[in-house]
C-alpha positions, 0 to 999 in steps of 0.5 A: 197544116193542111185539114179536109174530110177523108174519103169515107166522111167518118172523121177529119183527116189532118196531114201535116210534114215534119221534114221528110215524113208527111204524117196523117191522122184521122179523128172521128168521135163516136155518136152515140158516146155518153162522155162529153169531151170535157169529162174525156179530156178531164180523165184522162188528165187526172190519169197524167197525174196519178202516173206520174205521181207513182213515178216520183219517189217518196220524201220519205223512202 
């Protein structure tokens, strides 16, 4: 895997090929956000499980 900064400086650009597709995806954060990553992460977990909880049926249905 290879990781650099992009052209721009707004984020870090990471490619990586998988067979004969090269994908590139660039991560930037925000500056001014007011969410720390642990409570973005722990959020977005916690929406995980309530969907996958709808999904499973009811012991009693």
């Amino acid at each position: 895997m290879h990781e650099n900064k992009n052209e721009h400086n707004t984020g870090t650009k990471t490619i990586k090929k998988i067979g004969k597709a090269t994908y590139e995806v660039i991560v930037h954060f925000n500056e001014n956000a007011t969410e720390t990553m642990q409570d973005k992460l722990k959020r977005i977990m916690l929406r995980e499980m309530e969907r996958e909880k709808d999904k499973k049926p009811h012991k009693n249905d």
